[in-house]
Each structure stands twice: as structure tokens, then as C-alpha cells.
Backbone and ligand atoms as CSV (ligand in chain L), in Angstrom:
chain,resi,resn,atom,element,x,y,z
A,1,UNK,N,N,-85.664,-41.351,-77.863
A,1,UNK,CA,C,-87.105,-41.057,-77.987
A,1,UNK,C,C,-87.922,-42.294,-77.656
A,2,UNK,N,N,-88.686,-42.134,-76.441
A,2,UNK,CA,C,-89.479,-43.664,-76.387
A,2,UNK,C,C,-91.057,-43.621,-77.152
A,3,UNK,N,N,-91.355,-42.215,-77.514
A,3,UNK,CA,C,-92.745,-42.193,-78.460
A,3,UNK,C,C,-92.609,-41.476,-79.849
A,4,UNK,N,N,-92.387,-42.019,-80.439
A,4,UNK,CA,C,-92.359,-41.751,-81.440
A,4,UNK,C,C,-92.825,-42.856,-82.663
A,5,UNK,N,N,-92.627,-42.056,-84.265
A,5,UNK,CA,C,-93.265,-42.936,-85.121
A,5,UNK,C,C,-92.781,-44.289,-85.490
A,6,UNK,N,N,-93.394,-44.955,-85.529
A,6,UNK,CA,C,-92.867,-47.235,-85.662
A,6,UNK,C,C,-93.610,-47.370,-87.416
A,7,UNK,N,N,-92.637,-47.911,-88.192
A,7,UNK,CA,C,-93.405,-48.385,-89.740
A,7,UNK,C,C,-94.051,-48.707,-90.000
A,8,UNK,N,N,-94.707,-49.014,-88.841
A,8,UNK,CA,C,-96.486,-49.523,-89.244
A,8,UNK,C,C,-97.396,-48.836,-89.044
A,9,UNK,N,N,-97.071,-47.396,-88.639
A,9,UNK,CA,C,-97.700,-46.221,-88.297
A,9,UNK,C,C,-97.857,-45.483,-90.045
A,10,UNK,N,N,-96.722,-46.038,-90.603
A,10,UNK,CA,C,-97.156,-44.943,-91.847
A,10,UNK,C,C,-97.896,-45.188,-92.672
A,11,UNK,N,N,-99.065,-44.467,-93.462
A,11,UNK,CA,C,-99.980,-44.390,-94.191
A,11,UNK,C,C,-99.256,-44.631,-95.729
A,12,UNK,N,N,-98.262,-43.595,-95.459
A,12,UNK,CA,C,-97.607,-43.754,-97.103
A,12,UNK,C,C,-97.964,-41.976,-97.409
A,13,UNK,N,N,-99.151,-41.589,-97.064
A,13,UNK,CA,C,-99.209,-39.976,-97.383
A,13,UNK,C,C,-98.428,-39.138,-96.881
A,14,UNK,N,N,-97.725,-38.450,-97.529
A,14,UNK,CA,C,-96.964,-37.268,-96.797
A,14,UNK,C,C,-97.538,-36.770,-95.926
A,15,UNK,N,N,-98.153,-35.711,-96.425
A,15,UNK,CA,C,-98.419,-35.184,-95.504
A,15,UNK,C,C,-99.573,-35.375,-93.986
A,16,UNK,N,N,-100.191,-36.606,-94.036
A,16,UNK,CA,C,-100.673,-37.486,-92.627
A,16,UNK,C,C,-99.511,-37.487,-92.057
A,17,UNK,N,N,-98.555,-38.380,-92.579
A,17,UNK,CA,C,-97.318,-39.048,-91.625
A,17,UNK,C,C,-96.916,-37.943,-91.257
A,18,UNK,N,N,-96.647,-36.817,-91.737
A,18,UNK,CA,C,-96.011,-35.738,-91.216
A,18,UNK,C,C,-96.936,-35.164,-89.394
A,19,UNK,N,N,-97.588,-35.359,-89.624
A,19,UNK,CA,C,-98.792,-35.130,-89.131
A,19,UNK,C,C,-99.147,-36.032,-87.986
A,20,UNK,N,N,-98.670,-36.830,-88.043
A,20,UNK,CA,C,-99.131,-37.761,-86.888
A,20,UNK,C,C,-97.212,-37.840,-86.075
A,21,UNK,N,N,-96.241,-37.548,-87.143
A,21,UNK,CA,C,-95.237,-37.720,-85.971
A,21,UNK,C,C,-95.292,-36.811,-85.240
A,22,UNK,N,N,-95.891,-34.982,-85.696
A,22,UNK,CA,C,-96.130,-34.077,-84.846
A,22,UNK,C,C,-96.270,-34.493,-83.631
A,23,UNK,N,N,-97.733,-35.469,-83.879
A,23,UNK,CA,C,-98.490,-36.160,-82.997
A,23,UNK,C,C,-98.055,-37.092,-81.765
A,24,UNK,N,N,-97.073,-37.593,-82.236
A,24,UNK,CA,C,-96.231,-38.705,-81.650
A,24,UNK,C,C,-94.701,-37.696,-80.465
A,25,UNK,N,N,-95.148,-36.502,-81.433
A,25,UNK,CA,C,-93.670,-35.670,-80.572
A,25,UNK,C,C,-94.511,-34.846,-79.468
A,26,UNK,N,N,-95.329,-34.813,-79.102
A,26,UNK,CA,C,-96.427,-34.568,-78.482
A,26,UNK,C,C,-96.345,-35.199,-77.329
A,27,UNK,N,N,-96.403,-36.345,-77.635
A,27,UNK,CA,C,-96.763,-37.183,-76.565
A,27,UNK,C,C,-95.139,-37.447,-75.912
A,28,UNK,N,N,-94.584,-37.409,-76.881
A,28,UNK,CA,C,-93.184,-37.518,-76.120
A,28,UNK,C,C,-92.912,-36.486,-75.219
A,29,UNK,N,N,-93.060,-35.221,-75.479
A,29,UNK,CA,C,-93.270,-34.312,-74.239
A,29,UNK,C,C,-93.914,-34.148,-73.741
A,30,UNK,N,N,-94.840,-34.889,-73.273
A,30,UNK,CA,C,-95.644,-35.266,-72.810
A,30,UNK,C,C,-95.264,-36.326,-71.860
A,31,UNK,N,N,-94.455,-36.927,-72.109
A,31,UNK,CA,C,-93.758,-38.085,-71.347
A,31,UNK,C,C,-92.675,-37.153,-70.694
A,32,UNK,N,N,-91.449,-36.061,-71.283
A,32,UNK,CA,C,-91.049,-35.210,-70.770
A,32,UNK,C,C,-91.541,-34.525,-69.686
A,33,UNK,N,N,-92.443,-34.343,-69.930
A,33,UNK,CA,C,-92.830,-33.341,-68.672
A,33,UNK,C,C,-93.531,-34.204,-67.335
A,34,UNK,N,N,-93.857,-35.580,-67.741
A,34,UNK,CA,C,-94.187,-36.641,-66.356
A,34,UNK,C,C,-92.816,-36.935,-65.877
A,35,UNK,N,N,-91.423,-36.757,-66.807
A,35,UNK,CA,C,-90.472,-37.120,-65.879
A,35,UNK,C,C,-89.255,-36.251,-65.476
A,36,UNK,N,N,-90.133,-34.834,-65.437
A,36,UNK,CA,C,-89.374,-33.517,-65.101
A,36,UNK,C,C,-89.986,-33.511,-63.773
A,37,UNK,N,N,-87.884,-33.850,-63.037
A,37,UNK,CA,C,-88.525,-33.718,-61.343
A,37,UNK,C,C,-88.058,-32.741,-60.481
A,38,UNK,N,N,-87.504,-31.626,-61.269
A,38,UNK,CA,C,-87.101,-30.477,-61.217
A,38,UNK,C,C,-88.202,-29.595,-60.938
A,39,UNK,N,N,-88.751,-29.400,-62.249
A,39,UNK,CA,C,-89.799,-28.532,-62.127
A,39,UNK,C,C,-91.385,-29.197,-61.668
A,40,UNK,N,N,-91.564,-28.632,-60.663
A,40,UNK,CA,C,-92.226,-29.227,-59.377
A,40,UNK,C,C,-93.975,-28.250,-59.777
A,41,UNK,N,N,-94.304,-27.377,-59.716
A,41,UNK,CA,C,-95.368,-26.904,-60.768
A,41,UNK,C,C,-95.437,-27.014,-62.372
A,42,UNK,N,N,-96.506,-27.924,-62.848
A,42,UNK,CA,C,-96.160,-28.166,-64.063
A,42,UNK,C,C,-97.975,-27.910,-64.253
A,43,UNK,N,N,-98.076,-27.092,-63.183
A,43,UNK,CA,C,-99.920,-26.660,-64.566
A,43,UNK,C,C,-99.421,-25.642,-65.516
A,44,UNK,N,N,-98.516,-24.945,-65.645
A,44,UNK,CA,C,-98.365,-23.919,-67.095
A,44,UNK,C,C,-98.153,-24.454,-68.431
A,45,UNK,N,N,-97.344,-25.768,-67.849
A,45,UNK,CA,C,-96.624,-26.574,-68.666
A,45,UNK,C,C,-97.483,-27.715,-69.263
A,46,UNK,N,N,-98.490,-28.170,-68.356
A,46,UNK,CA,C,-100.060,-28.946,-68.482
A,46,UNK,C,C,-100.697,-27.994,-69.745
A,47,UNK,N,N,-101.014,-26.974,-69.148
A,47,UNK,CA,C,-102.653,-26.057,-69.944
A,47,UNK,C,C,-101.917,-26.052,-71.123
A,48,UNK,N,N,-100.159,-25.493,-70.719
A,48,UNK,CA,C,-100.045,-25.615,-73.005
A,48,UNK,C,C,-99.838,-26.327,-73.627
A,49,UNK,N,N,-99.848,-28.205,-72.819
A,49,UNK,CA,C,-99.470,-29.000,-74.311
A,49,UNK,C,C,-100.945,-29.438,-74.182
A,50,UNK,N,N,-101.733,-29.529,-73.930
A,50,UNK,CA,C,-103.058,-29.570,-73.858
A,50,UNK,C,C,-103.963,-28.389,-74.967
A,51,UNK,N,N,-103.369,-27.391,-74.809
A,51,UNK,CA,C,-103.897,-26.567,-75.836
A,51,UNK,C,C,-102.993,-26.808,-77.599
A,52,UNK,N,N,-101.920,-26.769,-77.539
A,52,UNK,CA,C,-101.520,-27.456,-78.032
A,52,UNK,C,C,-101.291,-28.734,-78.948
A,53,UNK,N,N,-102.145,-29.761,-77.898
A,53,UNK,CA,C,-102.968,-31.016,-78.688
A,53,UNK,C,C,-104.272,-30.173,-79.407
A,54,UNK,N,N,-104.846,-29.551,-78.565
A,54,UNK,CA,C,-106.114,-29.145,-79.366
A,54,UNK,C,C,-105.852,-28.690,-80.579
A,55,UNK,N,N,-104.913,-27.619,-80.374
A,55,UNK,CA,C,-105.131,-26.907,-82.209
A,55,UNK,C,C,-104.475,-27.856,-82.970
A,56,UNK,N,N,-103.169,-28.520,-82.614
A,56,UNK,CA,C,-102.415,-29.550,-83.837
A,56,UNK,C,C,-103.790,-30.797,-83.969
A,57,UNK,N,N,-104.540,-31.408,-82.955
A,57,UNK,CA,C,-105.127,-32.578,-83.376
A,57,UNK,C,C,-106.065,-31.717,-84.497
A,58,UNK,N,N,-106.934,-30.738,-84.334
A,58,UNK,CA,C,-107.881,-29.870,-84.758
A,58,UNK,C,C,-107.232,-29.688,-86.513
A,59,UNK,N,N,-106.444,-29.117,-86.507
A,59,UNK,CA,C,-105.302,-28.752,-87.808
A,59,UNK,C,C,-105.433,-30.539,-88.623
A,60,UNK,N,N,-105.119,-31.598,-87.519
A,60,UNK,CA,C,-104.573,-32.770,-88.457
A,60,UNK,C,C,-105.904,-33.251,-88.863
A,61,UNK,N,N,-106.905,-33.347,-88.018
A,61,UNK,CA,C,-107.822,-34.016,-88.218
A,61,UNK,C,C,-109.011,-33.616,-89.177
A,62,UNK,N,N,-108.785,-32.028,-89.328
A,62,UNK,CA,C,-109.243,-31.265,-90.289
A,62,UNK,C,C,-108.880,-32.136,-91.878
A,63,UNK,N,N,-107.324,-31.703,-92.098
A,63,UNK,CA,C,-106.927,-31.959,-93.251
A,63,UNK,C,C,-106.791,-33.287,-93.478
A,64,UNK,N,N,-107.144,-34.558,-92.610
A,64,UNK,CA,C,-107.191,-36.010,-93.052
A,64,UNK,C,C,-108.905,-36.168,-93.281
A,65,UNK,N,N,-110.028,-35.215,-92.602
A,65,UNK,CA,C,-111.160,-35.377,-93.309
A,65,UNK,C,C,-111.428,-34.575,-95.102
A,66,UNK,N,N,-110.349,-33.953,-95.123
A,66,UNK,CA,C,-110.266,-33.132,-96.293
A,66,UNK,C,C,-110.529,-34.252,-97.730
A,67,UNK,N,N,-109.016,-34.957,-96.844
A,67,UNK,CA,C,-108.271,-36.427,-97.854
A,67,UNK,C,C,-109.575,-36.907,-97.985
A,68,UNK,N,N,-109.734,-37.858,-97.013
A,68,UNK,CA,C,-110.901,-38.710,-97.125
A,68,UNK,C,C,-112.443,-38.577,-97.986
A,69,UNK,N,N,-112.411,-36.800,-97.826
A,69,UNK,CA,C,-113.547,-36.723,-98.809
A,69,UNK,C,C,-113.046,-36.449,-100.412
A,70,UNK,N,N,-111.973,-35.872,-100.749
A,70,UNK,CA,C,-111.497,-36.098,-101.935
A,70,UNK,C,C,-111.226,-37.340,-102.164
A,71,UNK,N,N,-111.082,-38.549,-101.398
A,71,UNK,CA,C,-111.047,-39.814,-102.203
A,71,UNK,C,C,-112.249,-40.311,-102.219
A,72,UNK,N,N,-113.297,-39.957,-101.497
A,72,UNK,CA,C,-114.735,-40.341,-101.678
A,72,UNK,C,C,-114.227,-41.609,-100.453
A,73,UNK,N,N,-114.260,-41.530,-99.485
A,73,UNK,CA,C,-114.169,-42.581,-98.598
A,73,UNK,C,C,-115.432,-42.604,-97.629
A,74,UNK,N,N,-116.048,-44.178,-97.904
A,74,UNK,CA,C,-117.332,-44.364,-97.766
A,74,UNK,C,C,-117.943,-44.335,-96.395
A,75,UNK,N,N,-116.611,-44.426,-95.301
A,75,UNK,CA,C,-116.500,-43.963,-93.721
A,75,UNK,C,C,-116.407,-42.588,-93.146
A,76,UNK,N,N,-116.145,-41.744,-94.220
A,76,UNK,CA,C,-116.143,-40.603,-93.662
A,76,UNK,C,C,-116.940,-39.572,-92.059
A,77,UNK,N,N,-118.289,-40.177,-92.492
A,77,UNK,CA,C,-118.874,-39.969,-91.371
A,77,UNK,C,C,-118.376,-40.680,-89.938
A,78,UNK,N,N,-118.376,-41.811,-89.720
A,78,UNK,CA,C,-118.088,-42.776,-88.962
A,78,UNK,C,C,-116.489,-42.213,-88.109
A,79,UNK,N,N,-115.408,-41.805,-88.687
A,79,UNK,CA,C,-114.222,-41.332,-88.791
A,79,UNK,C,C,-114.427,-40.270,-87.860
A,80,UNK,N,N,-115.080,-39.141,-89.037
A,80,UNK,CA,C,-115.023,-37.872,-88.292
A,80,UNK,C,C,-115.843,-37.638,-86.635
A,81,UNK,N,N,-116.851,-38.712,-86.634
A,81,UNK,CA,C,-117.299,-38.589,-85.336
A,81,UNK,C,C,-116.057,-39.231,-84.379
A,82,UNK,N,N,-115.521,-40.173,-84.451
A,82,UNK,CA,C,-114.069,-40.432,-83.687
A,82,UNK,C,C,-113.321,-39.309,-83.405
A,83,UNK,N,N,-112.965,-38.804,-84.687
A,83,UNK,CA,C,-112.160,-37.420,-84.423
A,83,UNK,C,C,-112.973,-36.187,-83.006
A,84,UNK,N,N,-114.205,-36.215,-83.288
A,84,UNK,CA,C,-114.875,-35.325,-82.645
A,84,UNK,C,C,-115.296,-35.740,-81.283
A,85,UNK,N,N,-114.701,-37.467,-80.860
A,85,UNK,CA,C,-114.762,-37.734,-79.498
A,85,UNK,C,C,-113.495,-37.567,-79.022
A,86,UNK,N,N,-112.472,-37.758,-79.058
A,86,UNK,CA,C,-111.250,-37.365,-79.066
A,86,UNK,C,C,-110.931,-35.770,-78.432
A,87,UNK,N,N,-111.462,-35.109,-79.138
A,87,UNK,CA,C,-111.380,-33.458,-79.153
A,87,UNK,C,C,-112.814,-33.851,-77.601
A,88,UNK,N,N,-113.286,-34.411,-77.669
A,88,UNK,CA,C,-114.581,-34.172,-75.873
A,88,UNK,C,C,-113.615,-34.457,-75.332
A,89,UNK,N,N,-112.711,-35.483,-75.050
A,89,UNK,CA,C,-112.266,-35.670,-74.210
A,89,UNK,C,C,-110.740,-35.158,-73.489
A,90,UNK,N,N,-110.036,-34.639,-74.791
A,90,UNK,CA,C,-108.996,-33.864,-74.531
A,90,UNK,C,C,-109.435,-32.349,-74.046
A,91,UNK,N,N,-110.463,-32.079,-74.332
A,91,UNK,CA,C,-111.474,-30.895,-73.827
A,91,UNK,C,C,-111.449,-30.627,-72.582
A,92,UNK,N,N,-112.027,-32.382,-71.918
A,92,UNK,CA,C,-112.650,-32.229,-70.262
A,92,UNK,C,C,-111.420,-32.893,-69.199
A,93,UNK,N,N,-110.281,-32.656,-69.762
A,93,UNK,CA,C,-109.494,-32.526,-68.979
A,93,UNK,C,C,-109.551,-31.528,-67.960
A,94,UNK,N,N,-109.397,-31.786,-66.885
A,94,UNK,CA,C,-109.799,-30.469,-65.394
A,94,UNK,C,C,-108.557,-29.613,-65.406
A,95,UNK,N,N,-107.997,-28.870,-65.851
A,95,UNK,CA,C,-106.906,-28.068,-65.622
A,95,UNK,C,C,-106.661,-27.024,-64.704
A,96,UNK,N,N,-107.967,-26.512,-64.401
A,96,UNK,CA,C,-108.056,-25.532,-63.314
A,96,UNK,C,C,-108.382,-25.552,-61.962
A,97,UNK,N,N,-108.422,-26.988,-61.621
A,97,UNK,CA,C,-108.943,-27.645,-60.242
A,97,UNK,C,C,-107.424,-27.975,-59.420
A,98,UNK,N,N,-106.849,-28.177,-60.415
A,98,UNK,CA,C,-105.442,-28.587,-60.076
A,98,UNK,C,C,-104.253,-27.703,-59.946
A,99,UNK,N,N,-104.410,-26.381,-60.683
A,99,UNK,CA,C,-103.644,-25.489,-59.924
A,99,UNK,C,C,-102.597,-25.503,-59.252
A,100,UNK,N,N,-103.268,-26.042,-58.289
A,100,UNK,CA,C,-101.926,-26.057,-56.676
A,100,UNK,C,C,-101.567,-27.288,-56.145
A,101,UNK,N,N,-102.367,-27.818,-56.988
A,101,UNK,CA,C,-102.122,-29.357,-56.254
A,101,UNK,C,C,-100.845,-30.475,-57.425
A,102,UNK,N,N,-99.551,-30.263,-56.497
A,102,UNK,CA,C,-98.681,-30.729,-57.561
A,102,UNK,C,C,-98.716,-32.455,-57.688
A,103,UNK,N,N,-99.588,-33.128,-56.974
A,103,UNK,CA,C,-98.953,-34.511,-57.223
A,103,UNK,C,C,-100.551,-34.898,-58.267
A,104,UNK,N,N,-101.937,-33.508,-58.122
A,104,UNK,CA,C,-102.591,-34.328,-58.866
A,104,UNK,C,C,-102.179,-33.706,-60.599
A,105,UNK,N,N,-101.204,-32.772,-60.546
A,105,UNK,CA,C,-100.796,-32.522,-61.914
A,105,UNK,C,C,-99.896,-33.877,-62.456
A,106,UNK,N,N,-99.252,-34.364,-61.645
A,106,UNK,CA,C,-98.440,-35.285,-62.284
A,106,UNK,C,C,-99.463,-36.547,-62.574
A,107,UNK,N,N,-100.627,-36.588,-61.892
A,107,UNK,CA,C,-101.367,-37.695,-62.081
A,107,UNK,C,C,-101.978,-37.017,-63.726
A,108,UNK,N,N,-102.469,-36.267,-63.742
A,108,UNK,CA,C,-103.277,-35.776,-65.019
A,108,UNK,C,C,-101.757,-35.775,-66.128
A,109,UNK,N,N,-101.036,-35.632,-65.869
A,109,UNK,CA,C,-99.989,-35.821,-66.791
A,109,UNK,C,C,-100.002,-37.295,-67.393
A,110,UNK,N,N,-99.840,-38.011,-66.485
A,110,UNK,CA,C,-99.746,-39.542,-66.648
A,110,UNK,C,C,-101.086,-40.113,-67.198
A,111,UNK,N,N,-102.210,-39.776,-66.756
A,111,UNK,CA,C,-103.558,-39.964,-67.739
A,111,UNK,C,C,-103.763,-39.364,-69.280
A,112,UNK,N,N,-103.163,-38.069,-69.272
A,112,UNK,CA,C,-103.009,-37.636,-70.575
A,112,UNK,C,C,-102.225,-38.431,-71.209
A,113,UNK,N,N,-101.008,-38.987,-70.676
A,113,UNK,CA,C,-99.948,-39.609,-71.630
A,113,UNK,C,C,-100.558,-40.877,-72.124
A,114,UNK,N,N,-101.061,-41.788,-71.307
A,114,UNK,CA,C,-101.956,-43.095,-71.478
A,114,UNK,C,C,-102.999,-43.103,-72.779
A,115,UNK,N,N,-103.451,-41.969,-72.122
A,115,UNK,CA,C,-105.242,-41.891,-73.144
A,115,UNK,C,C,-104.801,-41.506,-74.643
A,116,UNK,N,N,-103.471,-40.625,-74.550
A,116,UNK,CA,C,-102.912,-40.101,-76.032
A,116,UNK,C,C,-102.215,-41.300,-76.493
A,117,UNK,N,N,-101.712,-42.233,-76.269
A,117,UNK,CA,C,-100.751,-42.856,-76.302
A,117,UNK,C,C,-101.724,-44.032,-77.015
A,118,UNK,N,N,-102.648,-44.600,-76.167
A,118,UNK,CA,C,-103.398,-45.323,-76.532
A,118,UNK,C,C,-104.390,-45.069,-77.979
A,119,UNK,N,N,-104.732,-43.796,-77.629
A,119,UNK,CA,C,-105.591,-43.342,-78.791
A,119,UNK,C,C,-104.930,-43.324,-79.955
A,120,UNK,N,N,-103.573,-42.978,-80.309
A,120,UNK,CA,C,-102.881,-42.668,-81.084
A,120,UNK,C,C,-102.612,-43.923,-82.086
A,121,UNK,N,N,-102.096,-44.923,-81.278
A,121,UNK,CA,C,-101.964,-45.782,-81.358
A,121,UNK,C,C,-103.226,-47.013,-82.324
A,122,UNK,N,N,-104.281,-47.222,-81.299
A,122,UNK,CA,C,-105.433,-47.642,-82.182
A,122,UNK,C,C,-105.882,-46.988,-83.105
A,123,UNK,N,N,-106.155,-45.896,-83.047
A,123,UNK,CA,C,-106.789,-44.997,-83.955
A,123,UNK,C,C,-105.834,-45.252,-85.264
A,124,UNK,N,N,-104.653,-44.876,-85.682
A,124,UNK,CA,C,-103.818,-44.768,-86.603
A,124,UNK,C,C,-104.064,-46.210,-87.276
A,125,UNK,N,N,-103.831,-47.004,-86.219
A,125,UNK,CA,C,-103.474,-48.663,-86.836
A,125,UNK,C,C,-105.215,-48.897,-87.071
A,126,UNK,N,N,-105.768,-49.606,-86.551
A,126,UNK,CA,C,-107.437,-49.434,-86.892
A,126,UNK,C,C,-108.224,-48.673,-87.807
A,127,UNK,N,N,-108.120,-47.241,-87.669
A,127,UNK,CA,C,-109.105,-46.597,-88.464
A,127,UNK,C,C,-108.704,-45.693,-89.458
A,128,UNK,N,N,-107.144,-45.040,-88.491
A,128,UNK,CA,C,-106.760,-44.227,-90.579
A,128,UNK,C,C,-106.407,-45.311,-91.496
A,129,UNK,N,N,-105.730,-46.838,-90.880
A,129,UNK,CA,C,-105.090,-47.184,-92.180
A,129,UNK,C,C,-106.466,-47.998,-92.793
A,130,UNK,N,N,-107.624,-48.041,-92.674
A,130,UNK,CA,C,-108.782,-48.129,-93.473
A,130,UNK,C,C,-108.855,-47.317,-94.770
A,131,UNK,N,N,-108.774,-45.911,-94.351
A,131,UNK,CA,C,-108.929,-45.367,-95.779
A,131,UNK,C,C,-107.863,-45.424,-96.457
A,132,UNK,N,N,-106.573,-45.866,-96.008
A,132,UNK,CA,C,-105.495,-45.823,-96.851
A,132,UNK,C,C,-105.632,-47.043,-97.685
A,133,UNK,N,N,-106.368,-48.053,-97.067
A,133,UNK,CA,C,-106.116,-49.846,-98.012
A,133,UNK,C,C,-107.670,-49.035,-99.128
A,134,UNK,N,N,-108.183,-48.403,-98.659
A,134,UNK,CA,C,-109.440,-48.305,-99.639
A,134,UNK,C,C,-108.452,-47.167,-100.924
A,135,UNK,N,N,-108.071,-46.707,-100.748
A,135,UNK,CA,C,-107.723,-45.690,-101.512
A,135,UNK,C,C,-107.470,-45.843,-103.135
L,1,FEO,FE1,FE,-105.004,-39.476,-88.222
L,1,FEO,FE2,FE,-108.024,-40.122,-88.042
L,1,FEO,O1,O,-106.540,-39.379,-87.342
């Protein structure tokens, strides 16, 4: 597995960590499917981990603003607008322009993997483990 969860990723909450390795297995197929050279059309395989991210990020990011307001965490606002740029931009991914065009699917593959990868990454280390040291 080259994406997956590292110990400095964990919060300590069950059920986040649970939640973000989802997150992390995501992206690993996600990396799967940039280095599937077999299957040569990969928009079916695009639109559903893309939809996919949507409802699991939607689901996680729900129930970590849940946390945050049962601990009274004084960022809450600040947080949830992150969460809600995240979701624009996994949004305006072009999925239907690309269709037929197989080398710009593998490019949108490889931008998805980056932007998730990256996001995942800062976001977790930076801004969830804030409310966890406040807690
Ligand atoms: Fe775990 Fe704020 O996302």
C-alpha cells in the first residue's frame, strides 16, 4: 500500500481515524486506477471514485463537525468552511468533457490523486489535529 494511514495521522478518536483511513484507501485506488494499463477507458471508473469521495468526504466531514461542536471547539466555523472548499473543488472536476479522451482521463486521474493526497495530508496534520490538542 503506498497511501495509506502514517501515526501521525491519528487523532486518537475512533471513529475519525476510522474515517480518514477510508479516506486514505481512496486515494490508494485512486493511485490504482492511474496505474491500470490494461484498462484503457477509465471515465466509469473516474465518475465513481469521484462520487464516491463525495458521499464518504460528505459522511466524514459531517460527523467530525458533529465532534467539534459537542466539544465546543472555538474553530468550528473556520474548519467547516475548509470542509466546504474541498467538496467545490472535488465538485468541478470536468468528468464529462473527457469521455473519450483516454490520455486526458489519466491526466485528471493524476490531478485528483495530487490534490487528494495533498489535501489529506495538510488538512489532517494542520487543522483536524487542532481540535484534537484543544480537546
Ligand atoms: Fe478530517 Fe477536517 O477533516
Amino acid at each position: 500500500m503506498m497511501y495509506e494511514m502514517k501515526p501521525e495521522f491519528y487523532t486518537g478518536i475512533e471513529s475519525i481515524d476510522q474515517e480518514h483511513t477510508r479516506l486514505f484507501e481512496l486515494a490508494q485506488e485512486t493511485h490504482e486506477l492511474l496505474d491500470n494499463d490494461i484498462l484503457q477507458d477509465k471515465s466509469d471508473s473516474l465518475v465513481h471514485l469521484v462520487s464516491e469521495l463525495i458521499n464518504y468526504t460528505r459522511t466524514h466531514f459531517s460527523n467530525e463537525e458533529e465532534y467539534q461542536k459537542s466539544i465546543g471547539y472555538a474553530h468550528l466555523k473556520e474548519h467547516a468552511a475548509q470542509h466546504r472548499a474541498f467538496e467545490a473543488r472535488l465538485s468541478a472536476f470536468d468528468l464529462d468533457s473527457i469521455e473519450n479522451d483516454f490520455k486526458k482521463q489519466n491526466e485528471t486521474v493524476q490531478s485528483l490523486l495530487t490534490f487528494l493526497m495533498n489535501w489529506l495530508v495538510n488538512h489532517i496534520l494542520e487543522e483536524d489535529m487542532m481540535y484534537v490538542k484543544k480537546k
